[in-house]
C-alpha positions in Angstrom: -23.0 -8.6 -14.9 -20.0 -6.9 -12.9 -21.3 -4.8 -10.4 -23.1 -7.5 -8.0 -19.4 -8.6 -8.0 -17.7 -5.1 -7.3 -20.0 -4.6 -4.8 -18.7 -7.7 -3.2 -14.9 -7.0 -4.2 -12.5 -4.2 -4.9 -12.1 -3.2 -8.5 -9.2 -1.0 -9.8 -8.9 1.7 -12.3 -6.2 1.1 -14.9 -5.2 4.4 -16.8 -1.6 6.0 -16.2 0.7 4.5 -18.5 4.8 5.5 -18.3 4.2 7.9 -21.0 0.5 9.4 -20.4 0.0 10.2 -16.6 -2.3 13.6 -16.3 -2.3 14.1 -19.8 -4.9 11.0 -20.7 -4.5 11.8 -24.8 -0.9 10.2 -25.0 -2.7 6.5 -23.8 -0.6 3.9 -25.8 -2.4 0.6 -24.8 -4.2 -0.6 -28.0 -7.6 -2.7 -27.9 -7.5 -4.0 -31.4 -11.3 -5.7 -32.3 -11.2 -9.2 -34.2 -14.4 -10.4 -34.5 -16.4 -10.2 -31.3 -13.3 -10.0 -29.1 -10.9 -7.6 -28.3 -7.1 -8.2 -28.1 -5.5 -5.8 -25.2 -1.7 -5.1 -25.1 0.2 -2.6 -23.1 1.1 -1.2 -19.9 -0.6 0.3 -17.0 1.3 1.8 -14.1 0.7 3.2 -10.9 -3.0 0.9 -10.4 -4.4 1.5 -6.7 -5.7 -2.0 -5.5 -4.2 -3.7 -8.5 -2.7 -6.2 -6.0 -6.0 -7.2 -4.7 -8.8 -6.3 -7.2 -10.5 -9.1 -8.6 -11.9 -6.4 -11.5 -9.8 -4.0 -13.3 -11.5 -1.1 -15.6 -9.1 -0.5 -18.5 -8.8 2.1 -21.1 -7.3 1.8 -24.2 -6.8 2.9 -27.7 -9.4 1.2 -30.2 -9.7 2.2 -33.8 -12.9 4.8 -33.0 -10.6 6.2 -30.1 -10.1 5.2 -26.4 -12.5 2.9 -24.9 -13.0 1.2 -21.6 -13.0 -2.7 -20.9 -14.0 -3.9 -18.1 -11.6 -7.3 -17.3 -10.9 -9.9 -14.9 -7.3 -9.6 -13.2 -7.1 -13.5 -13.3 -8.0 -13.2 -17.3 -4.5 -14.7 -19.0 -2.4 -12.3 -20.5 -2.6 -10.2 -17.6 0.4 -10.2 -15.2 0.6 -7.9 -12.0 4.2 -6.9 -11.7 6.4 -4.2 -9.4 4.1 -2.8 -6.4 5.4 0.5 -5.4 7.1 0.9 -2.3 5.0 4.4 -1.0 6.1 6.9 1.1 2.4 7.2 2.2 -0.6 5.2 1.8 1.2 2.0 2.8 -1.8 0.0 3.1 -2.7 0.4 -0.5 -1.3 -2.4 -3.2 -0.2 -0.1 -6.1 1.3 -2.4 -9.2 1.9 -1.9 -12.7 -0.7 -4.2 -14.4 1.1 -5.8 -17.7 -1.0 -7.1 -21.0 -0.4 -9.3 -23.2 -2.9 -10.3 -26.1 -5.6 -9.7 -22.9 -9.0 -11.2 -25.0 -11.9 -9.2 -23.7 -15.5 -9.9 -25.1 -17.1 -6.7 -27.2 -19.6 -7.3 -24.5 -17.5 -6.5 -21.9 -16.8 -2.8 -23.5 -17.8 0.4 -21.4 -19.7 2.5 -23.6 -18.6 3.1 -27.2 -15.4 3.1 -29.1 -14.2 7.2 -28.3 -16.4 6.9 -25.4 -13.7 6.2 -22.8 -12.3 9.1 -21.7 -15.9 11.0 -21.0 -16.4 8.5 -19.2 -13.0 8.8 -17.2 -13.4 12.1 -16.6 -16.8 11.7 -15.0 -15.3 8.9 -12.4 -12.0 11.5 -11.9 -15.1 14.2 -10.9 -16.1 11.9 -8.6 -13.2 10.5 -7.4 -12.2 14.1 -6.5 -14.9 15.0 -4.7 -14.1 11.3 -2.2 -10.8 13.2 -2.0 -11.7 16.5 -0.4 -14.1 14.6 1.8 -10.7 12.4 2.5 -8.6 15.6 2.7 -11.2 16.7 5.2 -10.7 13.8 7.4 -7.0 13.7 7.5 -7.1 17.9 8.5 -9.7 16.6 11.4 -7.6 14.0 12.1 -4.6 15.3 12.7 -5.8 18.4 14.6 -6.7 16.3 17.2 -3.5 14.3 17.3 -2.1 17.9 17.4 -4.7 18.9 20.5 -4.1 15.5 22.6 -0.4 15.9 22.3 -0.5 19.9 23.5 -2.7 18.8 26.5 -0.6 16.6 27.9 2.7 17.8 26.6 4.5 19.8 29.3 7.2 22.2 29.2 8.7 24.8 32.1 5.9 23.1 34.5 3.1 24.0 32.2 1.0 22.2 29.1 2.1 23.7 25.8 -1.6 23.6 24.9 -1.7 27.3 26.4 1.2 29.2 24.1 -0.2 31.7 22.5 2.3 29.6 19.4 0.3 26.7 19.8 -3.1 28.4 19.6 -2.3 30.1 16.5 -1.5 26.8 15.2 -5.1 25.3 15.9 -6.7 28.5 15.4 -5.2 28.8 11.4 -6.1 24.8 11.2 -9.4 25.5 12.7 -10.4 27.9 10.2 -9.1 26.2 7.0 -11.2 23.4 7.6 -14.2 25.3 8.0 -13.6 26.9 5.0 -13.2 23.2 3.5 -15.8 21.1 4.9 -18.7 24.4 3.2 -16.5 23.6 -0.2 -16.9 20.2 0.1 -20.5 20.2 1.2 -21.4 23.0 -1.8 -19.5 20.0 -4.1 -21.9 17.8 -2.9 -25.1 19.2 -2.9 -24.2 20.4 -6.8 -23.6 16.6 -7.4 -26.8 15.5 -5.4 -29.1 18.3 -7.5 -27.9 16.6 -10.4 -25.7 19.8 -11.7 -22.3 19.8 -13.2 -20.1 19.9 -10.3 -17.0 19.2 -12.1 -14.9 22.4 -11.6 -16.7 22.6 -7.8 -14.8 19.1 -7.4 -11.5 20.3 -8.5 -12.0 23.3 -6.4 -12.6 21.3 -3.0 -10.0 18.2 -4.1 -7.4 21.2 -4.7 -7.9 23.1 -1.5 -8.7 20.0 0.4 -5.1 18.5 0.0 -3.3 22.1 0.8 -5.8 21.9 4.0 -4.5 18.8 4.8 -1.2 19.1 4.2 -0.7 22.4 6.1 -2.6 20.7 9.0 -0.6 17.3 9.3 2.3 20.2 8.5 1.4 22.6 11.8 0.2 19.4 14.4 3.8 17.7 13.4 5.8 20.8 14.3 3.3 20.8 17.5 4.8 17.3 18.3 8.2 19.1 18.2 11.0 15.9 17.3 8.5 13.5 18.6 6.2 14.1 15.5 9.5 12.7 13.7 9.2 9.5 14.9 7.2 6.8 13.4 5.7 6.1 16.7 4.0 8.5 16.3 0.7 8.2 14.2 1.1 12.4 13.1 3.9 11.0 11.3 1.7 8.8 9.2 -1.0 11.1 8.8 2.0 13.5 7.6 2.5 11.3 4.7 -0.3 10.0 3.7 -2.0 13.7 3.0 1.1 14.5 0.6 -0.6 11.5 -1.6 -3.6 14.2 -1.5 -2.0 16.2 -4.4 -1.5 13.7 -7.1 -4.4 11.8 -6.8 -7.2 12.8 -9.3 -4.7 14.5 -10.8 -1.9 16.8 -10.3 -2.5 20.4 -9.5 -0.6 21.9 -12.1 -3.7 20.1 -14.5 -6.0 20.8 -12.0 -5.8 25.1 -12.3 -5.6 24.9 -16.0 -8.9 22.9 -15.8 -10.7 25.2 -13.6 -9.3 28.1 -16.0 -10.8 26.8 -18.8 -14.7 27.7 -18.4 -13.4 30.9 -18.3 -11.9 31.5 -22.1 
């Protein structure tokens, strides 16, 4: 029933709350069952595509533990309310999505009652791995901005393409994303093999956004005060790989994650 749609419209994934961001457990939005419907009430914040989705998973609190919903966003009860004003990612709506005595059809639940944070977690794994490949794109990216600019950059009659300064710069970037792109691709063929690749997700979405940030970092600073201006698209691609770090989760969840196989 929903995914001929989805594949024909954006969806969005409704899970931070104001008082349960990385830490999923603390979700407050109940789903309470009355005959074959559900009644939804609470508050998600921080929904990418909220503004344009025409589908939004939800999870919330039932009485057998969280579950997902899928619902319509023009389903009454539902209102979209304060899009974010980003620093980065401009291009993508993010609202906080309000319900109000939602009704959604037991037919329209994800899995079982308890079931909806597995099954969270499986789309974050996935969702992390798009983010390195992402992360990857943004470090290739802005190395070449970085590269243009040196060529045809000139200072003391000469490009600034040939300081030895400059070549350390693409030389560092050069080698981190190497070092990326076999993360990535081991991610991915763990994932295609049909292996868990959960931790090898974390491990490419976490070094995938300090790749990218310390590139868009180095080919700004290669810009000099031109890379400060907005007319510059380094600028952009300087703020939109800081987003790299809190989506999927933040870090600071991320290591204690990847720690955890270990004890």
């Amino acid at each position: 029933r929903w995914l001929p749609g989805l594949a024909e419209s954006i969806g969005a994934f409704a899970l931070t709350e104001p008082e349960a961001g990385s830490d999923k457990s603390r979700i407050a939005t109940r789903a309470c069952l009355k005959g074959d419907t559900y009644v939804l009430d609470g508050v998600k914040t921080w929904v990418s595509n909220a503004g344009i989705a025409k589908t939004l998973l939800v999870v919330a609190q039932t009485e057998g533990g969280p579950a997902l919903f899928a619902v319509e966003t023009e389903t009454p009860g539902i209102k979209l309310g304060h899009r974010e004003p980003t620093m980065g990612i401009r291009g993508v709506q993010i609202h906080t999505v309000y319900f109000d005595g939602v009704q959604a059809p037991v037919a329209d639940r994800v899995g079982a009652e308890g079931e909806g944070l597995s099954i969270a977690e499986e789309a974050f794994t996935h969702l992390r791995l798009a983010i390195a490949a992402a992360a990857l794109g943004c470090a290739e990216g802005g190395l070449d901005l970085g590269r243009s600019f040196a060529v045809v950059r000139k200072q003391f009659g000469v490009s600034i393409a040939t300081k030895q300064a400059m070549g350390n710069y693409f030389a560092d970037t050069e080698v981190e994303i190497e070092a990326l792109r076999h993360t990535l691709e081991y991610a991915a063929w763990l994932a295609e093999q049909g292996r868990d690749y959960a931790v090898a997700a974390l491990t490419a979405k976490l070094f995938g956004a300090r790749v990218a940030r310390d590139a868009a970092n180095r080919m700004l600073q290669v810009h000099g005060g031109y890379g400060f201006s907005s007319e510059y698209t380094i600028s952009r691609v300087y703020r939109d790989a800081r987003v790299l770090d809190f989506l999927g989760g933040t870090p600071q969840l991320g290591r204690v994650q990847i720690t955890q196989p270990v004890f």
